[in-house]
CHARMM internal coordinates of N, CA and C (Angstrom, degrees):
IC EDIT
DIST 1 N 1 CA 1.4537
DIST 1 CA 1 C 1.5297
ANGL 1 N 1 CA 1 C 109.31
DIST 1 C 2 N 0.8207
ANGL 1 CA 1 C 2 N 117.29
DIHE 1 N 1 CA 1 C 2 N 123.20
DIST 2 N 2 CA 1.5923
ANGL 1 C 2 N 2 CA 136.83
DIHE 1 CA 1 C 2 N 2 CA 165.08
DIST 2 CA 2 C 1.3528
ANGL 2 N 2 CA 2 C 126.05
DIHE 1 C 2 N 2 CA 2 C -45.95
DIST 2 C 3 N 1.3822
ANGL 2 CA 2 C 3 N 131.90
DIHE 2 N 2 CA 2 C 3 N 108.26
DIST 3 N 3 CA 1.2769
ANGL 2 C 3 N 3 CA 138.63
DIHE 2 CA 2 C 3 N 3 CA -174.24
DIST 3 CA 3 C 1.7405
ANGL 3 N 3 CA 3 C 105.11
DIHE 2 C 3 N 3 CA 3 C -53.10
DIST 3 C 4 N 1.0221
ANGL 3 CA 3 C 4 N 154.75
DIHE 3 N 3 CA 3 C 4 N 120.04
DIST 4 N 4 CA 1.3097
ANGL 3 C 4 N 4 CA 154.67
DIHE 3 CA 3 C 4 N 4 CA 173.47
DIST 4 CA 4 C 1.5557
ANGL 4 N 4 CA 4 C 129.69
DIHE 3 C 4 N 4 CA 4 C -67.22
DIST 4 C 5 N 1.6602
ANGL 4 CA 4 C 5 N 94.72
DIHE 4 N 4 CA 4 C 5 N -47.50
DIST 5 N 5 CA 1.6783
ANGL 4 C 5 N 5 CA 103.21
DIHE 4 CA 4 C 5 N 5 CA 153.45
DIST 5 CA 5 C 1.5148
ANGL 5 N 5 CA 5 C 122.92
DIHE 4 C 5 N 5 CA 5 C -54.45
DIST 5 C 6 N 1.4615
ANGL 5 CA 5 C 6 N 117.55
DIHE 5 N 5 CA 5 C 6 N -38.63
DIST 6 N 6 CA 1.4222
ANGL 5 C 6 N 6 CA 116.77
DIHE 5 CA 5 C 6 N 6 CA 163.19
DIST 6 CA 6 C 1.0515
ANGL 6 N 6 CA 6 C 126.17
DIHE 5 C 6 N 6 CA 6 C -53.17
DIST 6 C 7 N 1.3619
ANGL 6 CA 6 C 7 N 107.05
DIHE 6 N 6 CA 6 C 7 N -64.94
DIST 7 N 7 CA 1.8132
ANGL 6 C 7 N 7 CA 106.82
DIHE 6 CA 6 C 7 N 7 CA -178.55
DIST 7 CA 7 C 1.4441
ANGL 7 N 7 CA 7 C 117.64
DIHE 6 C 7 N 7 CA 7 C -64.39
DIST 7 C 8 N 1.4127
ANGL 7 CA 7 C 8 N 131.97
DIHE 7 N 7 CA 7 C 8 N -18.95
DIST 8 N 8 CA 1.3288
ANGL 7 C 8 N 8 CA 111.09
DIHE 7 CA 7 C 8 N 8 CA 149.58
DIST 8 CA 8 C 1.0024
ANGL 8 N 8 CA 8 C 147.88
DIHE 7 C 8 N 8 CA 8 C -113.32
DIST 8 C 9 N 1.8658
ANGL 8 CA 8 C 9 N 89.38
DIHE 8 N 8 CA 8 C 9 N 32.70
DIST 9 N 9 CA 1.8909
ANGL 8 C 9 N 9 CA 94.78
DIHE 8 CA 8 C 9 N 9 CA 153.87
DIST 9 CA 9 C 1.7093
ANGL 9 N 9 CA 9 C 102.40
DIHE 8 C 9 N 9 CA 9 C -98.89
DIST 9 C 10 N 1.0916
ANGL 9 CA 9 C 10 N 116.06
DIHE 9 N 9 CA 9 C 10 N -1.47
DIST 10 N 10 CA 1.4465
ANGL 9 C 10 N 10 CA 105.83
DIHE 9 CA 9 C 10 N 10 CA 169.65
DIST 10 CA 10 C 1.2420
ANGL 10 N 10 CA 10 C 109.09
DIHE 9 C 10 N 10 CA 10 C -96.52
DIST 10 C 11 N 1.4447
ANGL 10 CA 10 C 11 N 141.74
DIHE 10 N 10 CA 10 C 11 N -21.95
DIST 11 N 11 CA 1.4700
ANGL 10 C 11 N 11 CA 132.47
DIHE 10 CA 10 C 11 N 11 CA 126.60
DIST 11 CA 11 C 1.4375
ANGL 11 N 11 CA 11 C 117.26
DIHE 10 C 11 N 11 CA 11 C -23.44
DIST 11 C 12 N 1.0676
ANGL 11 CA 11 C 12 N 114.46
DIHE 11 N 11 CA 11 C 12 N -78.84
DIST 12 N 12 CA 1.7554
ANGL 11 C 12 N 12 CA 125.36
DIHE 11 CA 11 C 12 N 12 CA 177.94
DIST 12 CA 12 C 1.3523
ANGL 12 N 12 CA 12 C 102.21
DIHE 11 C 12 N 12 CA 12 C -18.64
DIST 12 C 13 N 1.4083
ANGL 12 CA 12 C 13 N 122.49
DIHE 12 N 12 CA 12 C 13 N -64.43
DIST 13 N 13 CA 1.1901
ANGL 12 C 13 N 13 CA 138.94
DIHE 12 CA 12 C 13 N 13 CA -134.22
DIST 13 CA 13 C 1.7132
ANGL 13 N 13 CA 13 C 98.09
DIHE 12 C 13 N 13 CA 13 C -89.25
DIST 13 C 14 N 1.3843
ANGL 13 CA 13 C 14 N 113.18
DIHE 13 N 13 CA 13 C 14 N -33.62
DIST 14 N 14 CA 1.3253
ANGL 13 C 14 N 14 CA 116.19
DIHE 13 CA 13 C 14 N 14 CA 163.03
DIST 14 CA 14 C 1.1662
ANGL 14 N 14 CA 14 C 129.46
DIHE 13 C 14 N 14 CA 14 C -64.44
DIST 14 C 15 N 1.3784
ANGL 14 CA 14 C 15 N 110.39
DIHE 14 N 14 CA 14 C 15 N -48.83
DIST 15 N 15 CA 1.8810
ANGL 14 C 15 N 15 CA 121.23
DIHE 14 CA 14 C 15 N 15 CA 164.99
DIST 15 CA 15 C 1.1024
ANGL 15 N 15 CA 15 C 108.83
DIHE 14 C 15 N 15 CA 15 C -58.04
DIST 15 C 16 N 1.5105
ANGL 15 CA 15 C 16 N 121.29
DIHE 15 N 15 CA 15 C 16 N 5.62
DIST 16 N 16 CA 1.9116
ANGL 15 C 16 N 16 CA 95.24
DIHE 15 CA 15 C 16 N 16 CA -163.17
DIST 16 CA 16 C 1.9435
ANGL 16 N 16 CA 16 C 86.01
DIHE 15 C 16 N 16 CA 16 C -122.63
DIST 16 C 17 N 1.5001
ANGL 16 CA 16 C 17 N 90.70
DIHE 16 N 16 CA 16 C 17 N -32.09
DIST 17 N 17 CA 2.1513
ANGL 16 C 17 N 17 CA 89.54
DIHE 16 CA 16 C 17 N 17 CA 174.77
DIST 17 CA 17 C 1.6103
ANGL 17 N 17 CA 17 C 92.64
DIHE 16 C 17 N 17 CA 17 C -94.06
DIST 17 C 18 N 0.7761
ANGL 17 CA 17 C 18 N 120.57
DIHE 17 N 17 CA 17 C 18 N 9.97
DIST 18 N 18 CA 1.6527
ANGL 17 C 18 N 18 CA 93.71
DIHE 17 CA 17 C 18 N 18 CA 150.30
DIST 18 CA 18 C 1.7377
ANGL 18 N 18 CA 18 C 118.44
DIHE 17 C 18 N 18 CA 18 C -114.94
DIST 18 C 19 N 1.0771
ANGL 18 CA 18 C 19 N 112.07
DIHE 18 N 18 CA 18 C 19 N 14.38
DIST 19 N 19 CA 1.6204
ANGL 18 C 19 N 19 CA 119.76
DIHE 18 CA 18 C 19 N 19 CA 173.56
DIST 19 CA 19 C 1.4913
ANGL 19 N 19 CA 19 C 100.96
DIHE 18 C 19 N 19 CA 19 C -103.24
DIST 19 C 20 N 1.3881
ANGL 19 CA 19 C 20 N 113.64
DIHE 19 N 19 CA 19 C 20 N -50.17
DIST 20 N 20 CA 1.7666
ANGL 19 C 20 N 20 CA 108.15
DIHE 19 CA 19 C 20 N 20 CA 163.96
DIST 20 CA 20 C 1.3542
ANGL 20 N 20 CA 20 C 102.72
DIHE 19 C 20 N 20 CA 20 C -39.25
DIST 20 C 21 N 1.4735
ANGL 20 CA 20 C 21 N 131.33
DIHE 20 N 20 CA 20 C 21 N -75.93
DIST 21 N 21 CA 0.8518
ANGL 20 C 21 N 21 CA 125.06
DIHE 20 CA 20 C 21 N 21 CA -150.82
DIST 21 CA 21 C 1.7287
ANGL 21 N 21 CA 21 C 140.24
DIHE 20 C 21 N 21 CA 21 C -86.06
DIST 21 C 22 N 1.3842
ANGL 21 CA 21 C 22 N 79.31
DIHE 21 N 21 CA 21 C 22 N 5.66
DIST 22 N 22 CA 1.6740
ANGL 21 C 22 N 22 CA 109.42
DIHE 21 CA 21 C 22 N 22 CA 166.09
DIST 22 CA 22 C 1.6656
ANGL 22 N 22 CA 22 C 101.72
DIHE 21 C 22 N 22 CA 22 C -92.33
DIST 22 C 23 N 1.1536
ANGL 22 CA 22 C 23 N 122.76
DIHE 22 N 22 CA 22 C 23 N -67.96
DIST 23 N 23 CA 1.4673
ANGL 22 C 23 N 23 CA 113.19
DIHE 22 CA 22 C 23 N 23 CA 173.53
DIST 23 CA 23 C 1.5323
ANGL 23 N 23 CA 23 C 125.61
DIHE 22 C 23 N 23 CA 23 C -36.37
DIST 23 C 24 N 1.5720
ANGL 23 CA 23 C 24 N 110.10
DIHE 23 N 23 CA 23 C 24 N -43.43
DIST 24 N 24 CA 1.4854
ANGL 23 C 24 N 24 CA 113.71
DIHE 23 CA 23 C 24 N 24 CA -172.61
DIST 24 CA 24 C 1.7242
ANGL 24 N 24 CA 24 C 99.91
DIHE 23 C 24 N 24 CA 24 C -66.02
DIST 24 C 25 N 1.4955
ANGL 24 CA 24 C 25 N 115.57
DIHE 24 N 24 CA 24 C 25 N -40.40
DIST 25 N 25 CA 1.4320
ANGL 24 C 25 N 25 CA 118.01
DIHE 24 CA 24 C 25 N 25 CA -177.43
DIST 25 CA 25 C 1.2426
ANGL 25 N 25 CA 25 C 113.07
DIHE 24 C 25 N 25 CA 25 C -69.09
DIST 25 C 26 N 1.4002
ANGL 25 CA 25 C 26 N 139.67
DIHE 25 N 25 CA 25 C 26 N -46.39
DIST 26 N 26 CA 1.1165
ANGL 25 C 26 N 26 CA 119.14
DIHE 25 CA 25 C 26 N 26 CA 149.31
DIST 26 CA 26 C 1.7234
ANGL 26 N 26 CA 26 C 150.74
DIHE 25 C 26 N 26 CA 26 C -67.59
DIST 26 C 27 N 1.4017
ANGL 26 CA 26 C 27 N 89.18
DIHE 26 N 26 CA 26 C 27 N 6.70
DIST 27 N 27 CA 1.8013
ANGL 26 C 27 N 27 CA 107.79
DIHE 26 CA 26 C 27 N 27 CA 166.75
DIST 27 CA 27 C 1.2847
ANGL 27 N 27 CA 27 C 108.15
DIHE 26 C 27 N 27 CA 27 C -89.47
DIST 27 C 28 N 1.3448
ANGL 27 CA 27 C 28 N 128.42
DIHE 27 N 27 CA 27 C 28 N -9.17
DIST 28 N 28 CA 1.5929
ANGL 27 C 28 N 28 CA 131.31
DIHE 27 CA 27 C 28 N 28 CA -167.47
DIST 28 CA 28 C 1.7256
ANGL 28 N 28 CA 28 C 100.25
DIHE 27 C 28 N 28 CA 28 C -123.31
DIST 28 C 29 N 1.4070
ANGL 28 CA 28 C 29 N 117.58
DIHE 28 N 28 CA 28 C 29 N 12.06
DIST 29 N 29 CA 1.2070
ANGL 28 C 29 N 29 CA 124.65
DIHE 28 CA 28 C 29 N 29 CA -178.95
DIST 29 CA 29 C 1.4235
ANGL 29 N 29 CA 29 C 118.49
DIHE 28 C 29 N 29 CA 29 C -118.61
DIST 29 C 30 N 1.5828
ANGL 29 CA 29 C 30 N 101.49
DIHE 29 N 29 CA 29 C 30 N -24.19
DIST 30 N 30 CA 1.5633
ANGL 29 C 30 N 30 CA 109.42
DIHE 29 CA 29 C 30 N 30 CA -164.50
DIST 30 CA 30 C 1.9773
ANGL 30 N 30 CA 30 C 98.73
DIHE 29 C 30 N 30 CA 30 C -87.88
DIST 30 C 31 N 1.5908
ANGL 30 CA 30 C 31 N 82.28
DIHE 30 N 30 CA 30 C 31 N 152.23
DIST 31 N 31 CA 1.5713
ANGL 30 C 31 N 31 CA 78.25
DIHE 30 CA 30 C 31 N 31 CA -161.94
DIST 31 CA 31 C 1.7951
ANGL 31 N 31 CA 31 C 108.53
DIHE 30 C 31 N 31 CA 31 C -87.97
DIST 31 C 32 N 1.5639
ANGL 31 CA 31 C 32 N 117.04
DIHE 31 N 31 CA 31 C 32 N 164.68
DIST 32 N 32 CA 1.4701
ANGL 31 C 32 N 32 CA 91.40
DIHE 31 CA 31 C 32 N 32 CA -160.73
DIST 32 CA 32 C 1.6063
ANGL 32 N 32 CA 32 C 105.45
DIHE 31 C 32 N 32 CA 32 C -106.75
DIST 32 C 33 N 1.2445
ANGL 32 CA 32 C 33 N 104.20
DIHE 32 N 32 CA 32 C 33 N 175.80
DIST 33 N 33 CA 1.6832
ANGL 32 C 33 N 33 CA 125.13
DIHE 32 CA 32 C 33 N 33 CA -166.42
DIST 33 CA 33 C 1.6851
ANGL 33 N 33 CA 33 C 90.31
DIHE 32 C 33 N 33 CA 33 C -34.58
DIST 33 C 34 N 1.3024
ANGL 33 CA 33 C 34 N 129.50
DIHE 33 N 33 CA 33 C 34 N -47.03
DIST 34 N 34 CA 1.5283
ANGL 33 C 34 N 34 CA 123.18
DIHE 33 CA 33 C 34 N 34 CA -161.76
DIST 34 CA 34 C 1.7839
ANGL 34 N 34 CA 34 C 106.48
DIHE 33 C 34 N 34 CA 34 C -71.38
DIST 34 C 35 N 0.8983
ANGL 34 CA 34 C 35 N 121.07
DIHE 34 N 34 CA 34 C 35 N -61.21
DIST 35 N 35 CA 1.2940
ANGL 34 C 35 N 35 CA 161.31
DIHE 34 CA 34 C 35 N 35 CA 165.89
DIST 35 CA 35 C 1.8966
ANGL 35 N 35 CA 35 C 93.89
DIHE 34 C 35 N 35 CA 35 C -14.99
DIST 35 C 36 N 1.1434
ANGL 35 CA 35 C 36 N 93.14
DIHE 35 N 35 CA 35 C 36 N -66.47
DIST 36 N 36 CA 1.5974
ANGL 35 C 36 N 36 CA 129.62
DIHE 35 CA 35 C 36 N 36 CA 178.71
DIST 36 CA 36 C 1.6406
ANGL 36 N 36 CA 36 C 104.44
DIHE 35 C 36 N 36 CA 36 C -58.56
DIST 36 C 37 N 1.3423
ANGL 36 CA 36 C 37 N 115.51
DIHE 36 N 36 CA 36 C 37 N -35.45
DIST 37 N 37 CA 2.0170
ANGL 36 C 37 N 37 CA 104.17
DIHE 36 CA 36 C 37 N 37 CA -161.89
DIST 37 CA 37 C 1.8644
ANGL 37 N 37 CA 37 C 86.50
DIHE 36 C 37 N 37 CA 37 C -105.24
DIST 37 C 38 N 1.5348
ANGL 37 CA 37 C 38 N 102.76
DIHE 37 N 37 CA 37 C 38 N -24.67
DIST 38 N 38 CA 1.3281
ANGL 37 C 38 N 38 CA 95.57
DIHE 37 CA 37 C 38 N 38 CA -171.61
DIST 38 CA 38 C 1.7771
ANGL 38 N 38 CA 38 C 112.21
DIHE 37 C 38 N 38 CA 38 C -61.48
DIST 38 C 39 N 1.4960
ANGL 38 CA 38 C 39 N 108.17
DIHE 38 N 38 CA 38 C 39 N -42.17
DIST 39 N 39 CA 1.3805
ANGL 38 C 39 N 39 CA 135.19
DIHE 38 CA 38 C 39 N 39 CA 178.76
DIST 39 CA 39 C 1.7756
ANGL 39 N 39 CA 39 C 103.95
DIHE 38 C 39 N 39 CA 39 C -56.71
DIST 39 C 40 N 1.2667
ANGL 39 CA 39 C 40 N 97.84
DIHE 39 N 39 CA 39 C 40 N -23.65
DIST 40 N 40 CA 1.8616
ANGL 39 C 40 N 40 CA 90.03
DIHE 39 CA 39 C 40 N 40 CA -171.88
DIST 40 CA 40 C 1.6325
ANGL 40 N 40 CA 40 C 99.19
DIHE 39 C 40 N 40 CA 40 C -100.60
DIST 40 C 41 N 1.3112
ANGL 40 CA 40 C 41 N 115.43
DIHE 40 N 40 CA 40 C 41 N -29.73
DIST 41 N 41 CA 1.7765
ANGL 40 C 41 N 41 CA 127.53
DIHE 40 CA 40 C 41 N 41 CA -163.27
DIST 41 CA 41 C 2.4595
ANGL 41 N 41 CA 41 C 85.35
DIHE 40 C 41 N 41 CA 41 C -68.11
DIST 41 C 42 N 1.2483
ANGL 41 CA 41 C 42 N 91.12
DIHE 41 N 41 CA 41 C 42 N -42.15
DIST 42 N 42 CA 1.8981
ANGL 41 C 42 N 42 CA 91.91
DIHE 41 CA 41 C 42 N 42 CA -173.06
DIST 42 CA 42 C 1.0400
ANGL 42 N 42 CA 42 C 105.12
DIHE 41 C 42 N 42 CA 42 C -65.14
DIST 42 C 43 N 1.3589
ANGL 42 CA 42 C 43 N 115.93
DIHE 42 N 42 CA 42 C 43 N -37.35
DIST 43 N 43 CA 1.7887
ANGL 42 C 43 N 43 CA 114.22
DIHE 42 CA 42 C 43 N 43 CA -163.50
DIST 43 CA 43 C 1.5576
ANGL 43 N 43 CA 43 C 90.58
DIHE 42 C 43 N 43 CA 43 C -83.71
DIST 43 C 44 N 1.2020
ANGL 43 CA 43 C 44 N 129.78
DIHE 43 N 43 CA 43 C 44 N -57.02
DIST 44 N 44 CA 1.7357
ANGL 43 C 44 N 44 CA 120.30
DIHE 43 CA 43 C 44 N 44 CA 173.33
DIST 44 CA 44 C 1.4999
ANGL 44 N 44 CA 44 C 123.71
DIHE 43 C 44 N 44 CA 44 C -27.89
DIST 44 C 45 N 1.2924
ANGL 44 CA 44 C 45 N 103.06
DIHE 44 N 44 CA 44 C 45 N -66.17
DIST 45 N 45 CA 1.4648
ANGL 44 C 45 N 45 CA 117.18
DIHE 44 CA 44 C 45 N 45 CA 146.43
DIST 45 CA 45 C 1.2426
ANGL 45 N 45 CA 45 C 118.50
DIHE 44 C 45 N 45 CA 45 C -6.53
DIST 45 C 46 N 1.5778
ANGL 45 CA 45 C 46 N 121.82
DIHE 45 N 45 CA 45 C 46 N -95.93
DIST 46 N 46 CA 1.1827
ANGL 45 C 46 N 46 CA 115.33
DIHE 45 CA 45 C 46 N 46 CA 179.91
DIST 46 CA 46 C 1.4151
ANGL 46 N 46 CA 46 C 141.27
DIHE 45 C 46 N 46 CA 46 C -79.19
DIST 46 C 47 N 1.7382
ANGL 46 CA 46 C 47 N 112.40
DIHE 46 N 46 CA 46 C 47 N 10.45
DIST 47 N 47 CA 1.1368
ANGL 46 C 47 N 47 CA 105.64
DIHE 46 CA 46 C 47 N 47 CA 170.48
DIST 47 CA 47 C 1.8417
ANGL 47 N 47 CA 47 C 95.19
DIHE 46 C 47 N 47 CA 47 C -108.32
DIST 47 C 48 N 1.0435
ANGL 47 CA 47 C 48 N 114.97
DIHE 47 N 47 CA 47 C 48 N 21.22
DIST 48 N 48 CA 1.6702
ANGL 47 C 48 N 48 CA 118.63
DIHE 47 CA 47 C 48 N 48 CA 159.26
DIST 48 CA 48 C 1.6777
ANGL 48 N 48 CA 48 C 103.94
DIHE 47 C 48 N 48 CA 48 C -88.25
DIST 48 C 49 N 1.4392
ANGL 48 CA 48 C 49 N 93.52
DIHE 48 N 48 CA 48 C 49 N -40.16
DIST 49 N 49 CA 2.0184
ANGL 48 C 49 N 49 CA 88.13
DIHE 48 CA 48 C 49 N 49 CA -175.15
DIST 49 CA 49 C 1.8251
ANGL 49 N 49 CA 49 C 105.27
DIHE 48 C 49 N 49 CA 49 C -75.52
DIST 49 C 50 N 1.3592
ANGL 49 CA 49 C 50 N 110.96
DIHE 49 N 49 CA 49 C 50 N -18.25
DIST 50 N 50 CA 1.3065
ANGL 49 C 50 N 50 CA 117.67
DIHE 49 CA 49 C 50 N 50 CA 176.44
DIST 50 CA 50 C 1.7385
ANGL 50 N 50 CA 50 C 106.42
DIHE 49 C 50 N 50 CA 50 C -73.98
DIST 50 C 51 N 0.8387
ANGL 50 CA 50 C 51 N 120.11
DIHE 50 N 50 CA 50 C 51 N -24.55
DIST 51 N 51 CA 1.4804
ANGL 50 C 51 N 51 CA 103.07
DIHE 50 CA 50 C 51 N 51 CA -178.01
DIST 51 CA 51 C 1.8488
ANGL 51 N 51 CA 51 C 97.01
DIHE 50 C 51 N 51 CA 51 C -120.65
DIST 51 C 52 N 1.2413
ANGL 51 CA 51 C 52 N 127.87
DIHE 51 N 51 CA 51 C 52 N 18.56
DIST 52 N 52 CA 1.3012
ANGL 51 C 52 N 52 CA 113.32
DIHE 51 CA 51 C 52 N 52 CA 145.70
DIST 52 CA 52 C 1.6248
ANGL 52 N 52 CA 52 C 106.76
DIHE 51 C 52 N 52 CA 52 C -82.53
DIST 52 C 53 N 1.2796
ANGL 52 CA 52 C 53 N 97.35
DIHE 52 N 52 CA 52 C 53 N -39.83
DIST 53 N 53 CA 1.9432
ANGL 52 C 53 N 53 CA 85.78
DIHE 52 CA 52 C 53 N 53 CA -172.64
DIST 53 CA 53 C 1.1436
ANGL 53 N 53 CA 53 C 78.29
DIHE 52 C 53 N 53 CA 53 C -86.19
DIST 53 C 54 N 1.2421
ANGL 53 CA 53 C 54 N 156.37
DIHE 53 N 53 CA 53 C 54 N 146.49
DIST 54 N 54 CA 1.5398
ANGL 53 C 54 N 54 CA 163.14
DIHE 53 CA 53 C 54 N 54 CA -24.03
DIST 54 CA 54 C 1.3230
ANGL 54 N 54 CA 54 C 119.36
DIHE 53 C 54 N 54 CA 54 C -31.67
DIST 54 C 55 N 1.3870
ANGL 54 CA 54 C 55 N 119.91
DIHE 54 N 54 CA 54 C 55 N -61.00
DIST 55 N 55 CA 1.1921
ANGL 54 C 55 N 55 CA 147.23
DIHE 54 CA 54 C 55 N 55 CA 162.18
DIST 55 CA 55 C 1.8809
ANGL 55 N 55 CA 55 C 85.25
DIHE 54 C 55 N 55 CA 55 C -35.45
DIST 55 C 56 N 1.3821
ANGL 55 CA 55 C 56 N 140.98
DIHE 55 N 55 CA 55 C 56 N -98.55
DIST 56 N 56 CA 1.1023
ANGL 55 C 56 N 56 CA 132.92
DIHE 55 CA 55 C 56 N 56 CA -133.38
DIST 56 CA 56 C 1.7741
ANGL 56 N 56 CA 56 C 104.10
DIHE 55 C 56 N 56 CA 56 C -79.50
DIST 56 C 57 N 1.8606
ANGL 56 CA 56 C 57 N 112.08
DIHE 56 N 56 CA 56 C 57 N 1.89
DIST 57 N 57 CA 1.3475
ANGL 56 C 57 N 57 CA 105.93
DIHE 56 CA 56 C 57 N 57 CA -173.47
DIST 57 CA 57 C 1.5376
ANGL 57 N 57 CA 57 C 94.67
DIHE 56 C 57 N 57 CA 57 C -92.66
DIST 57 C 58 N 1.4480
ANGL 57 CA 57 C 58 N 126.65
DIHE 57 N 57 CA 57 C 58 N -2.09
DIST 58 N 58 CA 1.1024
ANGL 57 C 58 N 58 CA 126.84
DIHE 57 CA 57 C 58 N 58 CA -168.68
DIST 58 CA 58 C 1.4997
ANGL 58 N 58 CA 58 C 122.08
DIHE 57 C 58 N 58 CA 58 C -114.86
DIST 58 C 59 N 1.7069
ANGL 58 CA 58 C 59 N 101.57
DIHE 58 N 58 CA 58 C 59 N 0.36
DIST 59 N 59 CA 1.2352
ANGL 58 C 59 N 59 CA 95.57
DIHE 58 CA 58 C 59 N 59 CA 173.15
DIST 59 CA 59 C 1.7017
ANGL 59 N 59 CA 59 C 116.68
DIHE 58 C 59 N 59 CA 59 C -93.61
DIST 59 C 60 N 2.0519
ANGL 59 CA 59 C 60 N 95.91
DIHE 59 N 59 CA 59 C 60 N -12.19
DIST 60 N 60 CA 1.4593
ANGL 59 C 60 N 60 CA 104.46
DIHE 59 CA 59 C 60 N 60 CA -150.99
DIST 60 CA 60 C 1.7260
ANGL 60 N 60 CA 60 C 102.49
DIHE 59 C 60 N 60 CA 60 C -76.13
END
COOR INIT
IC SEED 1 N 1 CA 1 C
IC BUILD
């Protein structure tokens, strides 16, 4: 028969290295602060060129 306190600290011990190791994988995934303003400065960008050509399809 199986000690019970054992097996779920060796449970424990699994839930707890696989939450490290889900966190560390998504800390090495997430993209960073630069990455991030650069991604917003392009998209600004083109919805500025999007409403000049609106703006100039609407004056013609």
């Amino acid at each position: 028969m199986q000690n019970n306190g054992m097996g779920m600290g060796i449970f424990l011990t699994g839930a707890v290295a696989g939450m490290v190791a889900g966190a560390a994988l998504g800390a090495s995934m997430a993209p960073s602060s630069r990455q991030i303003k650069r991604t917003v400065n392009k998209a600004a960008k083109k919805v500025n060129q999007a409403v000049d050509n609106l703006a100039n399809a609407i004056e013609m």
